[in-house]
TORVOVEX-925756 format. One record per residue (C-alpha): residue number from 1; residue in one letter; x, y, z. Coordinates in Angstrom, 3 decimals. Layout:
REM residues N
+------+------+----------+----------+----------+
: resi : resn :        x :        y :        z :
+------+------+----------+----------+----------+
:  NUM :    A :        X :        Y :        Z :
...
+------+------+----------+----------+----------+
REM end
This chain:
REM residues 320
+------+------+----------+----------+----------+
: resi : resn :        x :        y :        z :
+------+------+----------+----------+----------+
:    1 :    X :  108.471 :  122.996 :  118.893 :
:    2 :    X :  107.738 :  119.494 :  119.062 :
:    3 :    X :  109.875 :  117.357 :  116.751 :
:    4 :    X :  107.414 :  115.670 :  113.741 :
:    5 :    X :  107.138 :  112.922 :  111.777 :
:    6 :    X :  105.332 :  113.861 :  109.067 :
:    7 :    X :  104.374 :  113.155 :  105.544 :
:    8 :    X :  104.305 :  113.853 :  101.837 :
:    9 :    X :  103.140 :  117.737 :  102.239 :
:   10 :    X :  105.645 :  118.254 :  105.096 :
:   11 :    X :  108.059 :  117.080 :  103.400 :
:   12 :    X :  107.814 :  119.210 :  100.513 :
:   13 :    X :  107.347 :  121.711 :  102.786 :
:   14 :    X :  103.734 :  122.951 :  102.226 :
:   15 :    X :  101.301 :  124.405 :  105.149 :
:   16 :    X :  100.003 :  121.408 :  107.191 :
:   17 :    X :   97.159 :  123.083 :  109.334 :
:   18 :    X :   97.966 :  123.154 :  112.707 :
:   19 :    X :  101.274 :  122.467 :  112.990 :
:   20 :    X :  103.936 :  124.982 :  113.957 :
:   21 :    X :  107.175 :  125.161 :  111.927 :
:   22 :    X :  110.275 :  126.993 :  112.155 :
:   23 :    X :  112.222 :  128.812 :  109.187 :
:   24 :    X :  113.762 :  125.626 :  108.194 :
:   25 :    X :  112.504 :  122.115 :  107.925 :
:   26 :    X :  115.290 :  119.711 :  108.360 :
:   27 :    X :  114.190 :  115.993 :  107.221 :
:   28 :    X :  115.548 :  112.592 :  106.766 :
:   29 :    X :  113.698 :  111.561 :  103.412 :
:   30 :    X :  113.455 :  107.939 :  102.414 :
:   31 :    X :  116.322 :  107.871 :  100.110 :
:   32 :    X :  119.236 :  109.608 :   98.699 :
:   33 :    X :  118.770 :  112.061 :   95.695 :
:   34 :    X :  120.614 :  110.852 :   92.928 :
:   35 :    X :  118.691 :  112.119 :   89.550 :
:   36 :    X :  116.990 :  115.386 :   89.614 :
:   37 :    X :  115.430 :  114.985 :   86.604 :
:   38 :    X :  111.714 :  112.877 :   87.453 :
:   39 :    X :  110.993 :  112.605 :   84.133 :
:   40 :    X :  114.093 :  110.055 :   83.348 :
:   41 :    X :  113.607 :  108.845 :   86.849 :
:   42 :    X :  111.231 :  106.781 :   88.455 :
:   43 :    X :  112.279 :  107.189 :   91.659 :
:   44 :    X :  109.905 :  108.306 :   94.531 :
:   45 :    X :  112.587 :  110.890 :   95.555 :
:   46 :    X :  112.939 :  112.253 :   92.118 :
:   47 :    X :  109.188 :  112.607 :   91.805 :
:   48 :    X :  109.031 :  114.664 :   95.565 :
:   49 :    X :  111.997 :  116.711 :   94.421 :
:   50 :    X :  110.058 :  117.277 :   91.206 :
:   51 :    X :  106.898 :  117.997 :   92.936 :
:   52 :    X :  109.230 :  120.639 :   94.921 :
:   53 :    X :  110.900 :  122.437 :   92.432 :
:   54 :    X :  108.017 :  121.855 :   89.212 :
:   55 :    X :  104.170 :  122.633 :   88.866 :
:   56 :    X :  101.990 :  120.306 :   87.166 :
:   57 :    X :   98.875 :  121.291 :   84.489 :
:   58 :    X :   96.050 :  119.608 :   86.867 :
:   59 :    X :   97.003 :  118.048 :   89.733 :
:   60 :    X :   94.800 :  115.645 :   91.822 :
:   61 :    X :   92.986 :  116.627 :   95.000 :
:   62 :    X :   92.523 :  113.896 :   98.672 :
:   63 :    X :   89.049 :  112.751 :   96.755 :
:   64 :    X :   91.493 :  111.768 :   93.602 :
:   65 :    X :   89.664 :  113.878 :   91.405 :
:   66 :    X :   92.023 :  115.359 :   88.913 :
:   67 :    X :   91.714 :  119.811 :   89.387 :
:   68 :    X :   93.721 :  122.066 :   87.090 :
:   69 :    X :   96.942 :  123.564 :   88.323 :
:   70 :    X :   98.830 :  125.692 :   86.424 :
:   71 :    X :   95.902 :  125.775 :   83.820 :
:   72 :    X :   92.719 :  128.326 :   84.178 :
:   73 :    X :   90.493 :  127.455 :   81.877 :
:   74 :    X :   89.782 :  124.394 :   79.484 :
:   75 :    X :   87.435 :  123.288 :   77.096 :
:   76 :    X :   86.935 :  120.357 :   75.026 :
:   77 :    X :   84.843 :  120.720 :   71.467 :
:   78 :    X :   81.789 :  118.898 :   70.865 :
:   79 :    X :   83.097 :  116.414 :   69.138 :
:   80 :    X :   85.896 :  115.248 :   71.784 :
:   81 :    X :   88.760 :  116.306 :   69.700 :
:   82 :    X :   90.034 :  119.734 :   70.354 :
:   83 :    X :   91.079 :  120.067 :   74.044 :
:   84 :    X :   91.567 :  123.735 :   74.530 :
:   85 :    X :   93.975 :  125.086 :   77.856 :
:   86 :    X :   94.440 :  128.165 :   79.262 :
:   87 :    X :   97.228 :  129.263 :   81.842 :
:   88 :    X :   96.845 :  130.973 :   84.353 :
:   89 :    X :   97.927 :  134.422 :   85.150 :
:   90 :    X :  100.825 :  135.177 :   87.132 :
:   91 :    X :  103.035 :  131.391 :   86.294 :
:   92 :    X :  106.652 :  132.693 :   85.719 :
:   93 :    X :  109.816 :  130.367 :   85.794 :
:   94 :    X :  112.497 :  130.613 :   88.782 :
:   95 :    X :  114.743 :  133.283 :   86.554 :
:   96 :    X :  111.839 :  135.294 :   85.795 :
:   97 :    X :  110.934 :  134.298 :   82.599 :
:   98 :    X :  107.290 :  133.822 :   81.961 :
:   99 :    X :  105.615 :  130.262 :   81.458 :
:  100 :    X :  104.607 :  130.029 :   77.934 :
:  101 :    X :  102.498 :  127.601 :   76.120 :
:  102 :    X :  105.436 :  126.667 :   73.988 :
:  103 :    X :  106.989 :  125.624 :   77.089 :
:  104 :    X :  104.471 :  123.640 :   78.063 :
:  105 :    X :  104.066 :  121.866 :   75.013 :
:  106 :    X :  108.077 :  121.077 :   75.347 :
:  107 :    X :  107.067 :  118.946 :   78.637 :
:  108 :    X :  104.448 :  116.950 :   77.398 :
:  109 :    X :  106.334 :  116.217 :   74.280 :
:  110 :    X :  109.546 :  115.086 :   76.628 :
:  111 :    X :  106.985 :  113.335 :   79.298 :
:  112 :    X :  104.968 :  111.645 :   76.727 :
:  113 :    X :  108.327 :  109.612 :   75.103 :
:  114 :    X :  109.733 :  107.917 :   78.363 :
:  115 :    X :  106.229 :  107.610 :   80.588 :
:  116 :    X :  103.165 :  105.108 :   79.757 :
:  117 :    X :  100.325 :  107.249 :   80.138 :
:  118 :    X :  101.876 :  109.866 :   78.312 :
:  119 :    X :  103.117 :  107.500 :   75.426 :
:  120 :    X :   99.001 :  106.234 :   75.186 :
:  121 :    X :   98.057 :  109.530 :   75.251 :
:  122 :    X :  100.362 :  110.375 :   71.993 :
:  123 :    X :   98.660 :  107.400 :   70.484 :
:  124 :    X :   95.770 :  109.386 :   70.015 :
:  125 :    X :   97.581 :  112.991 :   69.344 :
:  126 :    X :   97.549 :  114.579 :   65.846 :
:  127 :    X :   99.573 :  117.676 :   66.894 :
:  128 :    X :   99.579 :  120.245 :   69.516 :
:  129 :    X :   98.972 :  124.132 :   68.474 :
:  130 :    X :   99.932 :  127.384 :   70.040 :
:  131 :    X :   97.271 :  129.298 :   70.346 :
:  132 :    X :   98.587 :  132.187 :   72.026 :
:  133 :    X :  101.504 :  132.916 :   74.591 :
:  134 :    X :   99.027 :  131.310 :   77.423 :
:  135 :    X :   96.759 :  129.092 :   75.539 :
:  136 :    X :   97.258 :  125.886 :   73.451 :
:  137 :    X :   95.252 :  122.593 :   72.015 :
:  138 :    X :   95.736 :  119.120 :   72.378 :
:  139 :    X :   94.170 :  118.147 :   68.770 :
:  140 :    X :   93.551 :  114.323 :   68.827 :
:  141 :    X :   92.812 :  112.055 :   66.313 :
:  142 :    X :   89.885 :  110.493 :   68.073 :
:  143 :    X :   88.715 :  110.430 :   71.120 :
:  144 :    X :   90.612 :  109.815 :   73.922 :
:  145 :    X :   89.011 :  109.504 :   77.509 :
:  146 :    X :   91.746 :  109.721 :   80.069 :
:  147 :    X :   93.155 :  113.407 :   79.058 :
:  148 :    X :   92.957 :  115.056 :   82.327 :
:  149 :    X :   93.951 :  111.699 :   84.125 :
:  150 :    X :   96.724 :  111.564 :   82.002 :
:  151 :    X :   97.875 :  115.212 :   82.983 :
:  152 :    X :   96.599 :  114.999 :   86.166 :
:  153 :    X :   98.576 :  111.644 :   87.257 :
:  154 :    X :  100.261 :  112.128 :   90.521 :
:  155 :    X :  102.984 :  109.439 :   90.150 :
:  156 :    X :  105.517 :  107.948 :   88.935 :
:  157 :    X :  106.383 :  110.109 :   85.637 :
:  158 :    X :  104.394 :  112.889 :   86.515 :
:  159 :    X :  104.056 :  115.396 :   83.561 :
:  160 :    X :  106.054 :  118.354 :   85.311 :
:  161 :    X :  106.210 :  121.734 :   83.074 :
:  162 :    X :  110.012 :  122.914 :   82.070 :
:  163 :    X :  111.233 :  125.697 :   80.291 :
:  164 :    X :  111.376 :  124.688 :   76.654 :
:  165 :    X :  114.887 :  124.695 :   76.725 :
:  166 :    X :  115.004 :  122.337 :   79.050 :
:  167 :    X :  112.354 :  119.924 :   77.819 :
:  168 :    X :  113.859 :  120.083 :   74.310 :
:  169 :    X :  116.995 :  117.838 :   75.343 :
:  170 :    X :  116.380 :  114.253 :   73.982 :
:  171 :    X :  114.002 :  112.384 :   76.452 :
:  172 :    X :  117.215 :  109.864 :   77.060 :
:  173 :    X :  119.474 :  112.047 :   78.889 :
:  174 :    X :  118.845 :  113.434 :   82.201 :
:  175 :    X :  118.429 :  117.070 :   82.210 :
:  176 :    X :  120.946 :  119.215 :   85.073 :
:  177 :    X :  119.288 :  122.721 :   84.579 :
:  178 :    X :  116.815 :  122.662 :   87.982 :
:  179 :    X :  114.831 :  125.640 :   86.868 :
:  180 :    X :  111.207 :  125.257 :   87.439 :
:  181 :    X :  107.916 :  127.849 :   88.236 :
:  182 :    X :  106.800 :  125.716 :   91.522 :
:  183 :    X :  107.063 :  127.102 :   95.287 :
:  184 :    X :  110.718 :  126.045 :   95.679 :
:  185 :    X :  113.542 :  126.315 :   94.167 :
:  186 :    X :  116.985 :  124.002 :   93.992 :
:  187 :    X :  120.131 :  125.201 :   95.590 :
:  188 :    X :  121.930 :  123.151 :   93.529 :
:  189 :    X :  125.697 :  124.942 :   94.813 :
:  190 :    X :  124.285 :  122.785 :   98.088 :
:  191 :    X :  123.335 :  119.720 :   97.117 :
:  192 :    X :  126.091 :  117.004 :   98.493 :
:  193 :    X :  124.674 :  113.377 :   96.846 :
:  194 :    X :  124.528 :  111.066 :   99.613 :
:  195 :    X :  124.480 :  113.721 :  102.784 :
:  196 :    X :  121.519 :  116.712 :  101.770 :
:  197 :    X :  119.908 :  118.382 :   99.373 :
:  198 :    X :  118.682 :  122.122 :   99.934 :
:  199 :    X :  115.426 :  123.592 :   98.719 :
:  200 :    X :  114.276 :  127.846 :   99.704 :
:  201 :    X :  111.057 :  129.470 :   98.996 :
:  202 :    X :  110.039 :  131.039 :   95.546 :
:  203 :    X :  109.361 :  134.448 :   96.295 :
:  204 :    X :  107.884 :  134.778 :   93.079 :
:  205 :    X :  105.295 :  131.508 :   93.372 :
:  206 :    X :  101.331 :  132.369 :   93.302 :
:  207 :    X :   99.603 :  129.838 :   94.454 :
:  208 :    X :   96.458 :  128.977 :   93.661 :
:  209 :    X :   93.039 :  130.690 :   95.538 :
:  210 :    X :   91.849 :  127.522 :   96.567 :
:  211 :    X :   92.709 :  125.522 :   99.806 :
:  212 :    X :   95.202 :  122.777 :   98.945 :
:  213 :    X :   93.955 :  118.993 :   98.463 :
:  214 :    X :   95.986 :  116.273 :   98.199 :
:  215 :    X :   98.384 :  117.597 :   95.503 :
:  216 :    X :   95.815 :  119.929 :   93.954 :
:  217 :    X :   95.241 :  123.792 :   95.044 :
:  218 :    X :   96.737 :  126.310 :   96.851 :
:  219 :    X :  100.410 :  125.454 :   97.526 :
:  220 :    X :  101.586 :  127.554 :   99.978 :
:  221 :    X :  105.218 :  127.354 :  100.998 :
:  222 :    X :  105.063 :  127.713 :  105.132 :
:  223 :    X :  108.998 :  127.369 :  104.795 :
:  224 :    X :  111.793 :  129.719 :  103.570 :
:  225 :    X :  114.261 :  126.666 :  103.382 :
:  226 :    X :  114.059 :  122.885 :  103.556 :
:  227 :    X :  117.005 :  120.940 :  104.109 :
:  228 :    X :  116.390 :  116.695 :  102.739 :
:  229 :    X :  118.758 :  115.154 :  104.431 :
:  230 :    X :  120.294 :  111.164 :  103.917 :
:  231 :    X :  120.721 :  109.155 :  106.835 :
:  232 :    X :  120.622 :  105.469 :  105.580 :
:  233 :    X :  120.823 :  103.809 :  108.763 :
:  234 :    X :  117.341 :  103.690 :  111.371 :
:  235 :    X :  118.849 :  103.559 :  114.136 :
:  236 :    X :  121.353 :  106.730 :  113.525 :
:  237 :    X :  118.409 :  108.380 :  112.091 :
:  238 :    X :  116.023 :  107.734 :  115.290 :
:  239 :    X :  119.052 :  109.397 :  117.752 :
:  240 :    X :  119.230 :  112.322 :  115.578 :
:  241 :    X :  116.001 :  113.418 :  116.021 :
:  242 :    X :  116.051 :  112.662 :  119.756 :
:  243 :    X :  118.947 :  115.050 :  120.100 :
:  244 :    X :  117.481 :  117.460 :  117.783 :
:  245 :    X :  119.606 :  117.343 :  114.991 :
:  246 :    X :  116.715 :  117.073 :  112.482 :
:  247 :    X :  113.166 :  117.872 :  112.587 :
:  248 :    X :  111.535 :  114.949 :  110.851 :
:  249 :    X :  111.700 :  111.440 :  109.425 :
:  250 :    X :  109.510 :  111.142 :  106.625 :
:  251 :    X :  108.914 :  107.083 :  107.250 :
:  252 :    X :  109.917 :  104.694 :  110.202 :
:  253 :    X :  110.130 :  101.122 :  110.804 :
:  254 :    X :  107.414 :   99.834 :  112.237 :
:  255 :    X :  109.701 :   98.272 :  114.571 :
:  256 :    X :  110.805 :  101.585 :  115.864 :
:  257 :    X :  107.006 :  103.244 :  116.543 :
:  258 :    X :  106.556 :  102.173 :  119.838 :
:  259 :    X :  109.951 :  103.587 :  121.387 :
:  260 :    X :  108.754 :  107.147 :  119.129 :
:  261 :    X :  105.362 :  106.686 :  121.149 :
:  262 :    X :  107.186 :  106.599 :  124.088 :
:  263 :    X :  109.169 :  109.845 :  123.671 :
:  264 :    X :  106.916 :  112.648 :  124.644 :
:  265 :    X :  109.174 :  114.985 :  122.644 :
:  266 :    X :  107.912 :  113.437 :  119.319 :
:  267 :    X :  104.735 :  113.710 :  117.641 :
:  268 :    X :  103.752 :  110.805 :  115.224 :
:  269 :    X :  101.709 :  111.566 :  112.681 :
:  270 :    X :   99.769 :  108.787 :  110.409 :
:  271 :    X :   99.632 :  108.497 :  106.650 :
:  272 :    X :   95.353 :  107.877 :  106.169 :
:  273 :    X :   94.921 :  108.969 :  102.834 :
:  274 :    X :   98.110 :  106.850 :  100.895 :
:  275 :    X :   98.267 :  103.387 :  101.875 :
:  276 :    X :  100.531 :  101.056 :  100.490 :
:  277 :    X :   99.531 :   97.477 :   99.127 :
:  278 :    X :  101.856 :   94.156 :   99.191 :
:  279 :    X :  101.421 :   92.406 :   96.075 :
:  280 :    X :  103.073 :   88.795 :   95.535 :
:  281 :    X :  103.835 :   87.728 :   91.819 :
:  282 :    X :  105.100 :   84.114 :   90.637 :
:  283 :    X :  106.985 :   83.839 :   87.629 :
:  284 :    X :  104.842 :   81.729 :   85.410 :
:  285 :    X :  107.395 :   81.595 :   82.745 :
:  286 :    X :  109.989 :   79.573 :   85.207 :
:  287 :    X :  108.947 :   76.060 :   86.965 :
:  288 :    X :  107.769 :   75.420 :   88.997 :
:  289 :    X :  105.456 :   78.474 :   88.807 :
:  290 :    X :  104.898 :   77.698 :   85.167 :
:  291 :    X :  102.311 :   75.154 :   86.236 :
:  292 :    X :   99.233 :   76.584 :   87.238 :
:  293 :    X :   98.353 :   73.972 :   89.659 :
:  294 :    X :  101.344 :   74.832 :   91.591 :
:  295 :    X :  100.646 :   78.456 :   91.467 :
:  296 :    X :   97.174 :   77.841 :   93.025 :
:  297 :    X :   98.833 :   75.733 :   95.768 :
:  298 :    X :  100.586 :   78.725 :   96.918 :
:  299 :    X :   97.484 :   81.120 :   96.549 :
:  300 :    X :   95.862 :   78.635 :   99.000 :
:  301 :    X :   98.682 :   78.212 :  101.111 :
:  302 :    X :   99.914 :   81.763 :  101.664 :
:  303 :    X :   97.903 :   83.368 :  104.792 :
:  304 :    X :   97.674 :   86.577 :  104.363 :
:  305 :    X :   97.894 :   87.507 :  108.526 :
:  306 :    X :  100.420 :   85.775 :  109.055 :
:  307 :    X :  102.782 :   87.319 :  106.315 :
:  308 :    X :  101.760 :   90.889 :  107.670 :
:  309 :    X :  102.539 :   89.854 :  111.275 :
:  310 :    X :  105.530 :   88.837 :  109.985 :
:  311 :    X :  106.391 :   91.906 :  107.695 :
:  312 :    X :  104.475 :   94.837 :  109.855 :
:  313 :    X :  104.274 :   93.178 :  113.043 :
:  314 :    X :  101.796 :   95.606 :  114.554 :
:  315 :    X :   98.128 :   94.872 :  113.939 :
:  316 :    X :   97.105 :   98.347 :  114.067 :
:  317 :    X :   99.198 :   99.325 :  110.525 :
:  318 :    X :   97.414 :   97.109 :  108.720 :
:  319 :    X :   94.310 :   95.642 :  106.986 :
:  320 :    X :   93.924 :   91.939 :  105.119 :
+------+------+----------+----------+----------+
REM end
């Protein structure tokens, strides 16, 4: 099997079509674990493990419209102030326990104290009601337009469901019970901070019908084990998967692409649909960037080529 270098999906270990895997996916991610709770973090590798390990209420598909996940059904009354969910059948949690709207309304109260969408959201919340076991309302007290965005957002604190008795511990501590209803589950007897983190398949996930999109629809775990492991240095991490002793680097240098191009054994595999951005921001409290003159010296002054030349160095990874 050729050796990959693949990206978000791959790394969480969902089917990519067309491309073979073996019983175990061993990758070099990005960064160390160090938190696995993504609701107190705001790392990217606390959100992927999160992603892993959690399911999310509505999820958003490659066109970035926001799809429901774990809920069925919805409705919103006619005045915009009742937003009605129903879950779907089948959602149980990694011990076997069924997902419950109680539990759900755990999360959002946890996600909605430490993340900004979720804390404008609560703005506008009069109280959430159990309607049944599998159904509950979001009862605002006026309109709010960016519900399903809000529960739909894909990063950084996404609103991942928890067992209530997980979500009920105070939003300021970090939460070390890994027990979530997605399509993996933690091994946490084999995590080792700072060398790998171990994820298997949940027999028990149902994913949804529909084909998976972006991070919405059918999740479907083409791995029985995944294996995230830390190799800090490039150059280490490059020689390991030359010899074999990992699958998959989730991100290279772009210094290091052409000698991957050249190795026949290794199949590169670009990001289109996330891009990343550069963004340069001036102090305008501190001199001398507190005068706007000087800032607008700079603005003229900085070309835009020439910094990505000089921070990407091949023209074909970037756009101005």
């Amino acid at each position: 099997m050729s050796r990959c270098l693949l990206a978000l999906a791959a790394a969480l270990g969902f089917l990519l079509p067309g491309i073979g895997y073996a019983q175990t996916l061993r990758i070099v991610m990005h960064s160390d674990l160090k938190s696995v709770d993504p609701i107190w973090s705001g790392t990217y590798i606390s959100r992927n493990h999160g992603y892993l390990i959690y399911d999310t209420l509505f999820a958003m598909d490659e066109n970035l419209q926001v799809k429901p996940q774990m809920v069925d059904t919805w409705q919103v009354s006619a005045d915009g102030l009742v937003w009605t969910f129903r879950l779907r059948d089948g959602l149980a949690w990694h011990d076997g326990a069924p997902v419950t709207s109680e539990d759900c309304i755990a999360s959002l109260k946890r996600w909605s104290a430490l993340d900004i969408m979720g804390r404008k959201l609560a703005q506008f919340l009069q109280e959430y009601k159990v309607v049944d076991d599998r159904t509950f309302q979001l009862v605002l007290k006026e309109k709010f337009g960016l519900v399903l965005e809000a529960l739909g957002k894909p990063s950084v604190g996404v609103p991942f469901m928890m067992p209530k008795r997980v979500a009920d511990l105070e939003p300021a501590k970090q939460i070390d019970d890994p027990t979530g209803s997605g399509p993996f589950i933690f091994k946490k007897d084999e995590w080792k901070p700072g060398d790998k983190v171990v994820y298997v398949k949940n027999p028990g996930y149902k994913p949804r019908a529909e084909p998976m999109s972006g991070l919405a629809g059918g999740k479907v775990a083409s791995l029985e084990r995944v294996e995230w492991v830390w190799l800090p240095d490039p150059e280490t991490q490059l020689n390991a998967l030359a010899k074999g002793e990992i699958d998959a680097i989730e991100s290279v240098t772009h210094d290091h692409i052409p000698l991957l191009e050249a190795n026949r054994d290794i199949r590169l595999i670009p990001r289109k649909a996330a891009q990343n951005q550069y963004a340069f921001r001036m102090n305008w409290l501190q001199p001398p960037f507190d005068n706007i003159k000087v800032r607008q010296a700079v603005t003229y002054a900085l070309s835009q080529e020439d910094f990505l030349l000089a921070s990407i160095g091949d023209p074909r990874f970037f756009n101005k």
